[in-house]
C-alpha positions as a printed NumPy array, in Angstrom:
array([[ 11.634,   2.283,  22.974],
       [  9.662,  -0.205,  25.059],
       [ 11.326,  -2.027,  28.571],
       [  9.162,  -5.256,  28.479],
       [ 10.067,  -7.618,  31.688],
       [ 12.182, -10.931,  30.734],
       [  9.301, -13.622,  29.449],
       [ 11.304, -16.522,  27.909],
       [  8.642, -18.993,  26.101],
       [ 11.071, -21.436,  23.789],
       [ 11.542, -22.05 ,  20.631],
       [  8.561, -22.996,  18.242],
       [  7.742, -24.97 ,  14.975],
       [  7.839, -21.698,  12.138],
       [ 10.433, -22.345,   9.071],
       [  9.794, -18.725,   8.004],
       [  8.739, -15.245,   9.458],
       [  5.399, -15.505,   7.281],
       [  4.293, -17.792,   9.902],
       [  5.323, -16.847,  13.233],
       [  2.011, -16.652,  14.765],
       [  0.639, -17.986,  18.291],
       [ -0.185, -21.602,  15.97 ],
       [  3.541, -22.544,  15.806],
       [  4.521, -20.964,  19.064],
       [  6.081, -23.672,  21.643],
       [  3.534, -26.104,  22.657],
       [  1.423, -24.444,  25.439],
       [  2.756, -20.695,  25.239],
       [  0.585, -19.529,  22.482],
       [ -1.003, -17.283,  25.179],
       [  1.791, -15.657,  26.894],
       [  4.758, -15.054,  24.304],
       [  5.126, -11.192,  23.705],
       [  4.15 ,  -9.658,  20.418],
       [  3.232,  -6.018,  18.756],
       [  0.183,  -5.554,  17.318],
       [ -0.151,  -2.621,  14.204],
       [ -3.84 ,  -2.057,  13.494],
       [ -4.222,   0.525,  10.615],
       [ -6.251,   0.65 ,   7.289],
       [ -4.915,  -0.63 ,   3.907],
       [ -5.512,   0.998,   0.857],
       [ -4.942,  -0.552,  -2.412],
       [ -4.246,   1.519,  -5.619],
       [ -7.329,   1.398,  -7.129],
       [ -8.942,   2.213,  -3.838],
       [ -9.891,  -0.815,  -2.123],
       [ -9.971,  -0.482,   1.58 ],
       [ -9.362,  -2.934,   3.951],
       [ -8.999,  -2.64 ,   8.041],
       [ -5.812,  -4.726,   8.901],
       [ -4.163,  -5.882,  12.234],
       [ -0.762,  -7.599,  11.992],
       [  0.686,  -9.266,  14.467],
       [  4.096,  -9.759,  14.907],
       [  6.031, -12.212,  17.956],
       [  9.037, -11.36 ,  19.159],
       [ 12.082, -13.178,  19.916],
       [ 16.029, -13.367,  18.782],
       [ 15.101, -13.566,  15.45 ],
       [ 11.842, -13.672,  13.116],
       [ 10.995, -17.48 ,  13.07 ],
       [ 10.969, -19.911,  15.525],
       [ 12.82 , -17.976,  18.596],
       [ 10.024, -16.904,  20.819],
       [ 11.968, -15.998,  23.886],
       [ 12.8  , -12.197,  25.431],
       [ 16.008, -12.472,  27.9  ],
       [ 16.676, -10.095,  30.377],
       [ 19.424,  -6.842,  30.106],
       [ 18.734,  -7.881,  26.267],
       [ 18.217,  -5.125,  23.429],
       [ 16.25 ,  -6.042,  20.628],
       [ 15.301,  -4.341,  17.66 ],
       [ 12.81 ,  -4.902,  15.193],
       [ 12.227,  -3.641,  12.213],
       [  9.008,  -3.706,   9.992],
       [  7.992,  -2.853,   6.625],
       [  4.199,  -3.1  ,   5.756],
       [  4.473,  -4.816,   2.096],
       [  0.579,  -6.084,   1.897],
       [ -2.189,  -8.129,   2.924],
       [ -1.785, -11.965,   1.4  ],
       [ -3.544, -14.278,   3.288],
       [ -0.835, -16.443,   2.782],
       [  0.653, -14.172,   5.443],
       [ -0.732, -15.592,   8.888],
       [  0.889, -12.924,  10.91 ],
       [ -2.248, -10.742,   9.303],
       [ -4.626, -11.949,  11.878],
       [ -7.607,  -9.347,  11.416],
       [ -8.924,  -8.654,   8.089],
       [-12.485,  -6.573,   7.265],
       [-13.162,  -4.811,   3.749],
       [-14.525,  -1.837,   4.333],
       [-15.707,  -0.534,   0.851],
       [-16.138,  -3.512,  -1.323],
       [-17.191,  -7.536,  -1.21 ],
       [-14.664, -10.426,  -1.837],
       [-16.127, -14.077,  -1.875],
       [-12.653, -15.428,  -1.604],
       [-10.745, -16.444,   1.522],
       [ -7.378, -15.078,  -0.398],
       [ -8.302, -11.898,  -2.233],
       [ -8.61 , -13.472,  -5.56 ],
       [-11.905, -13.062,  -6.926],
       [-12.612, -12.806, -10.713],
       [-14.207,  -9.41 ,  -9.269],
       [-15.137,  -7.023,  -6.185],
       [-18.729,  -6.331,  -5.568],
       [-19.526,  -2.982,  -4.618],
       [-20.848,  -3.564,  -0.553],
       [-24.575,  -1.913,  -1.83 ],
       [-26.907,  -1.624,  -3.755],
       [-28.306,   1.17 ,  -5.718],
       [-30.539,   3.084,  -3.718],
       [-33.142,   2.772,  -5.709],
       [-34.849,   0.626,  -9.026],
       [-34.027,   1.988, -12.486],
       [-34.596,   1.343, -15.748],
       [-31.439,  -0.837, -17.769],
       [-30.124,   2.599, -19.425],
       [-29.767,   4.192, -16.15 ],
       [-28.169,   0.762, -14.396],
       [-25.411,   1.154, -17.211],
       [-23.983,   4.877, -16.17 ],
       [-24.805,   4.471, -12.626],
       [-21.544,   3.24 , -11.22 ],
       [-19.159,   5.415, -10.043],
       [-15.633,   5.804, -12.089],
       [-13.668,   2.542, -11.931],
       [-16.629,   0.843, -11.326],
       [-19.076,  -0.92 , -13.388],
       [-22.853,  -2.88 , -13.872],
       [-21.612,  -6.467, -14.355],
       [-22.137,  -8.561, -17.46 ],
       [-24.557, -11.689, -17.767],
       [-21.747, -14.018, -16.426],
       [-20.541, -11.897, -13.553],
       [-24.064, -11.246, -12.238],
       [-24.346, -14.982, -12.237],
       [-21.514, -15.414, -10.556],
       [-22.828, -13.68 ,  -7.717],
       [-25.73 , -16.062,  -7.279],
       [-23.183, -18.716,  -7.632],
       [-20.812, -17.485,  -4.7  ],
       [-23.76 , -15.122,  -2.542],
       [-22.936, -17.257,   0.431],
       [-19.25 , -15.758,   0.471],
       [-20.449, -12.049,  -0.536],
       [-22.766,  -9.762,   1.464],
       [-25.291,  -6.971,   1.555],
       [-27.963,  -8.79 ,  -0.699],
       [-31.278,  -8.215,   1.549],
       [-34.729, -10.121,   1.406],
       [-36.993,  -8.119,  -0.346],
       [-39.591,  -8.446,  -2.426],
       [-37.649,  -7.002,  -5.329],
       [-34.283,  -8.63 ,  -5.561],
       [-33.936,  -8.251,  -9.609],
       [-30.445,  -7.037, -10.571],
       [-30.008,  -5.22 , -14.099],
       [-26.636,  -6.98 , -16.065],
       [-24.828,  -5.201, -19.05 ],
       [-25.743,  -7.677, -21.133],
       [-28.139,  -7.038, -23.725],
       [-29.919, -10.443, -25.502],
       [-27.922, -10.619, -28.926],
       [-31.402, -11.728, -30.422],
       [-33.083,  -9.115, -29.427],
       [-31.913,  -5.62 , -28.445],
       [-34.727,  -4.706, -26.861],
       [-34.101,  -7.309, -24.277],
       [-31.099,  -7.521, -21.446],
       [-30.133,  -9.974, -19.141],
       [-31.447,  -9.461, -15.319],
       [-30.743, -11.902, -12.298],
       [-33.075, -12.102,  -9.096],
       [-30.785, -12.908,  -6.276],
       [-33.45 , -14.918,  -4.309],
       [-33.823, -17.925,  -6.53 ],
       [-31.259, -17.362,  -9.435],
       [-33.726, -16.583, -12.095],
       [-31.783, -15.401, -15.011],
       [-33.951, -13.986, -18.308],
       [-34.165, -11.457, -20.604],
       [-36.311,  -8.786, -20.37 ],
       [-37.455,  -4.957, -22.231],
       [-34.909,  -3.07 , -21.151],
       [-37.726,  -0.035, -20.775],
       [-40.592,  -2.095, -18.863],
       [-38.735,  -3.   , -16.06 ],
       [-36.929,  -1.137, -12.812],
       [-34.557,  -3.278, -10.965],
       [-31.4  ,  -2.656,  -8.397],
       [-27.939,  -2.208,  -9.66 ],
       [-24.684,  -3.665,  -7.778],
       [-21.587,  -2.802,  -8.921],
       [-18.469,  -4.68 ,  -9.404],
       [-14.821,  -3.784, -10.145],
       [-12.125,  -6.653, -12.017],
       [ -8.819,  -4.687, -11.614],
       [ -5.987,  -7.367, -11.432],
       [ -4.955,  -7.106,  -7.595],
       [ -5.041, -10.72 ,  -7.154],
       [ -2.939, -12.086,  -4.514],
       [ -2.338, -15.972,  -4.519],
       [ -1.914, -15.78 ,  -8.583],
       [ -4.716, -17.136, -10.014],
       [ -8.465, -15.865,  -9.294],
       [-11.256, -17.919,  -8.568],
       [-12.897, -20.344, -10.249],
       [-10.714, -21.303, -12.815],
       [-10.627, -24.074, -15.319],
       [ -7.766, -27.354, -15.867],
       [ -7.387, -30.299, -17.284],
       [ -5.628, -32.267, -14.131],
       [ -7.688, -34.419, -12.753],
       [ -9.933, -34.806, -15.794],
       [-10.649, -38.488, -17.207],
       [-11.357, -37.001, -20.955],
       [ -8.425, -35.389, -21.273],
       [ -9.904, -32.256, -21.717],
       [ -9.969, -28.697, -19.447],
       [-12.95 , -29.894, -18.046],
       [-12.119, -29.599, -14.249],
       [-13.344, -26.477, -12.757],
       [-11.725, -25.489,  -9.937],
       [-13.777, -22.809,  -7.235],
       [-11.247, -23.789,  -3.942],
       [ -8.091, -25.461,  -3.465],
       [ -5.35 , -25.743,  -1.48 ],
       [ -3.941, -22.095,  -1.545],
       [ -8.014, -20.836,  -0.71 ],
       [-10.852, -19.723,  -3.229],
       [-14.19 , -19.578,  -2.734],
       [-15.295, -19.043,   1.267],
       [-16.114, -22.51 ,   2.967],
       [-19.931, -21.411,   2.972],
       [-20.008, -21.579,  -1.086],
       [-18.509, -24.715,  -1.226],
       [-20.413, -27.942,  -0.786],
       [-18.741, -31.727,   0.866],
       [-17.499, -33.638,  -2.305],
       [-20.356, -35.632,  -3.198],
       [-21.292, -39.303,  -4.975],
       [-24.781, -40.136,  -6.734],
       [-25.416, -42.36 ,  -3.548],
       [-24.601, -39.259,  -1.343],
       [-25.754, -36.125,  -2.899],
       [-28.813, -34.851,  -0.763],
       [-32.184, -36.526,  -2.711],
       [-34.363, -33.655,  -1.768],
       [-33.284, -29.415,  -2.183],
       [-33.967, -26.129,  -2.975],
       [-32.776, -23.593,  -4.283],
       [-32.034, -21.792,  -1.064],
       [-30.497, -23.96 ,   1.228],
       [-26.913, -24.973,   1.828],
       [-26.831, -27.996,  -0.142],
       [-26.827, -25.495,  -3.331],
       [-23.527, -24.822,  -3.574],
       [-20.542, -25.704,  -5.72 ],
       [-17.925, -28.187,  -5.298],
       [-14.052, -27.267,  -4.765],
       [-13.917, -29.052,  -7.461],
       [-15.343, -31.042, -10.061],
       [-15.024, -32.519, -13.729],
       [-17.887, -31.842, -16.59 ],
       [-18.839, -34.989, -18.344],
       [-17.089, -35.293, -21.955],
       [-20.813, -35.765, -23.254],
       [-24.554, -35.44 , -22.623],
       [-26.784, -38.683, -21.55 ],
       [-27.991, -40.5  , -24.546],
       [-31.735, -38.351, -24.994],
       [-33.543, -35.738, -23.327],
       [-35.456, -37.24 , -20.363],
       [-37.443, -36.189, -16.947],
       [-35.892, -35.019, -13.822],
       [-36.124, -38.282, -12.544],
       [-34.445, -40.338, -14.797],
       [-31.812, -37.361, -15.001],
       [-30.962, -38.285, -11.644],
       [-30.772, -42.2  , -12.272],
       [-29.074, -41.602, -15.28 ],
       [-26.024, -39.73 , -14.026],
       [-25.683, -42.181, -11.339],
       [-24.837, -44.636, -14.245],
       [-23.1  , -43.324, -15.999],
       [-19.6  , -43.747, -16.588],
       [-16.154, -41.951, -17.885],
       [-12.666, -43.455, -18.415],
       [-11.69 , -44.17 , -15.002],
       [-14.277, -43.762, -13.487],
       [-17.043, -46.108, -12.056],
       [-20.849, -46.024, -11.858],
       [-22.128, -43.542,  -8.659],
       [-19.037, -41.2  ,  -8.926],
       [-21.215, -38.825, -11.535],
       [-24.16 , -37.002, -10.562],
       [-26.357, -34.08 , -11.593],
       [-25.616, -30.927, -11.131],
       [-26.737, -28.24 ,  -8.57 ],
       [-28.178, -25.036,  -9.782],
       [-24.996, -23.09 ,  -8.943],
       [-22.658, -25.893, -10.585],
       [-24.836, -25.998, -13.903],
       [-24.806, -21.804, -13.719],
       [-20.988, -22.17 , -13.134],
       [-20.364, -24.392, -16.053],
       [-21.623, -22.031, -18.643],
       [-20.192, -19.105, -16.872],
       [-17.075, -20.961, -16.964],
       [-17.79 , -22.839, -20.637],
       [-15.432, -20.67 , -23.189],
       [-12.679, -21.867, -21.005],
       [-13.085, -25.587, -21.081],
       [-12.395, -28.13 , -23.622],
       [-16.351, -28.879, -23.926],
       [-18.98 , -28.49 , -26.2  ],
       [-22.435, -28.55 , -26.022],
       [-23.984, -30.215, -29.15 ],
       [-27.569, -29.534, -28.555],
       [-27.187, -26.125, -26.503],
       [-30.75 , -26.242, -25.082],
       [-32.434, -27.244, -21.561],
       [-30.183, -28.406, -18.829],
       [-31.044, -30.183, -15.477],
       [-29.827, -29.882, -12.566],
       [-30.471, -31.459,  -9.061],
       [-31.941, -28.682,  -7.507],
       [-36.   , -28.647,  -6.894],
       [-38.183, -25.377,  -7.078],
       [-39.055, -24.31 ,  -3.531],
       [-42.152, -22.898,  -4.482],
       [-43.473, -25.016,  -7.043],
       [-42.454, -28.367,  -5.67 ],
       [-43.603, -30.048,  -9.23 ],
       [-40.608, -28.052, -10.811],
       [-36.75 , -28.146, -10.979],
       [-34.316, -26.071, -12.076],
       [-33.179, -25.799, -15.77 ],
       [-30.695, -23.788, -17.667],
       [-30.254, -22.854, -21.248],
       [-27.251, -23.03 , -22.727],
       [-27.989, -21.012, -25.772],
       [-28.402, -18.479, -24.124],
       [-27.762, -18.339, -20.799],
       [-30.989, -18.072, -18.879],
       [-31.962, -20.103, -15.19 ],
       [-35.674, -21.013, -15.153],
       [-37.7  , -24.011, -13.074],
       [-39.928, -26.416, -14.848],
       [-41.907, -29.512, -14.456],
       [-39.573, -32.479, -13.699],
       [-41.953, -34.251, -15.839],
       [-40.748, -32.141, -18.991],
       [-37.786, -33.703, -20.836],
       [-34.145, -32.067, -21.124],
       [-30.981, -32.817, -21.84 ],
       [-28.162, -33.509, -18.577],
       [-24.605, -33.334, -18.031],
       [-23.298, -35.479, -15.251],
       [-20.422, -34.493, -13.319],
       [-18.151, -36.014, -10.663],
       [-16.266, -34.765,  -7.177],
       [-13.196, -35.784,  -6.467]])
């Protein structure tokens, strides 16, 4: 039992007790209404932990009412059911043993918060994780070049090679490895090569009902699921993954691989088709920002970043789209240390190289909106 003195602020804006929170308290009392604060740590059941502080205003009832009267006896009652963001009265939130680039707990995985301790060789990488946890495959690995800026614990060393699962269907010998410094993604002999392992985890504890990125066909001119989707209005992918929706005539004309500008859109739509021919990085460029789509207009397409043209194949068995001619890609995004190069991917087989921007390859244009 708690005797608080009388502090009657009004009545504020909340339609439900999910938000009662010091943003829809009475105009100008945000800082003096009376509330409890339980600070604690949350465990999921598969072992996710999570320090959590809820806070919770008081008042005559669990909305809007934000006044305590005097020779009054209130009594609340709480029940700890979770930790959706969608809940604003959770106003602290820090994992503690794992790495979520969502805003709303709905990644397609978890990312261990470390890597191995040391190099190993790909047989070791695949029995190194502990139970529940595992090395991630080609995509997922990928995926954590694409959304690095909302993860953590990735240092700048000179070795920053991560082993997948993934072995090269082609060749056995071979398995896919990503360096998390440029988003170089090859094959390589499994036994001639010693890189880190980070582990991930893809239990369903998703929390807004749908996980991040995902694929849909509203919005899309074709007709086809060929929207992908990294943030929308219920959250996704933190801010810092996510780049301003861009035109041909906007889109930065000069980046690297390593600055902000190589990001994803919230979301965009994948041209139905290729350009005509395979051309230079150049022309790549002036050719998206003619090229048209039911609907659509000349300047609303554009080339790809690295991280969109990644996310499009990691994303591809999901869309509507095929790639006829599943060979070199461009994207928009320059080679910062070879400033003659650009950044291509392979869509036969999945890998993320830089090459002359005089060299011809194929593009797929897409558009923000």
């Amino acid at each position: 039992m708690w005797y608080l003195p009388e502090n009657a602020r009004g009545m504020g804006t909340a339609s439900d007790q999910f938000h009662k929170t010091a943003e829809t308290a009475p105009a100008g009392q945000d800082k003096y209404c009376t509330y409890v604060e339980v600070s604690g740590i949350y465990n999921t059941p598969i072992g996710l932990t999570t320090d959590v502080t809820y806070t919770i205003f008081l008042g005559a009832n669990n909305t809007d009412d934000y006044n305590l009267r005097r020779n009054t006896h209130y009594t609340v009652n709480t029940t700890i059911k979770g930790q959706s963001r969608s809940d604003t009265r959770i106003t602290t939130r820090t994992p503690k043993n794992y790495w979520d680039y969502t805003d709303n707990d709905s990644p397609m995985f978890v990312a261990s918060l470390r890597d191995s301790d040391n190099p190993m060789y790909w047989d070791a990488a695949q029995t190194y994780c502990a139970p529940g946890w595992r090395t991630p495959t080609h995509e997922e690995m990928m995926s954590m070049w694409i959304f690095k800026n909302g993860l953590g614990g990735f240092p700048a060393k000179d070795l920053c090679t991560y082993w997948t699962s993934s072995e090269d269907p082609g060749s056995p010998i071979y398995a896919w490895r990503v360096n998390m410094l440029d988003g170089t993604t090859d094959g390589f002999i499994k036994t001639n090569g010693s890189y880190y392992v980070r582990c991930i985890r893809s239990d369903n504890y998703v929390q807004s009902g749908v996980r991040y990125p995902y694929v849909t066909s509203a919005g899309s001119t074709s007709g086809q699921a060929s929207v992908i989707v990294s943030r929308d209005d219920a959250g996704g992918a933190k801010s810092a993954c996510i780049h301003p929706n861009w035109t041909a005539s906007t889109m930065p004309a000069d980046y690297s691989e390593n600055v902000a500008a190589n990001t994803v859109s919230a979301r965009f739509e994948v041209a139905a088709a290729d350009l005509p021919e395979q051309m230079a990085w150049a022309d790549a460029l002036t050719g998206c920002a003619g090229y048209t789509q039911a609907g659509t207009s000349a300047g609303d397409w554009r080339v790809p970043t690295q991280r969109e043209l990644m996310l499009i194949w990691v994303m591809l068995p999901s869309t509507g789209l095929s790639f006829e001619t599943p060979l070199w890609y461009w994207s928009s995004t320059r080679s910062s240390y070879k400033l003659d190069n650009a950044w291509g991917h392979s869509f036969l087989g999945g890998a993320m190289i830089s090459y002359k921007k005089i060299f011809a390859a194929y593009v797929r244009c897409v558009r923000d909106f």
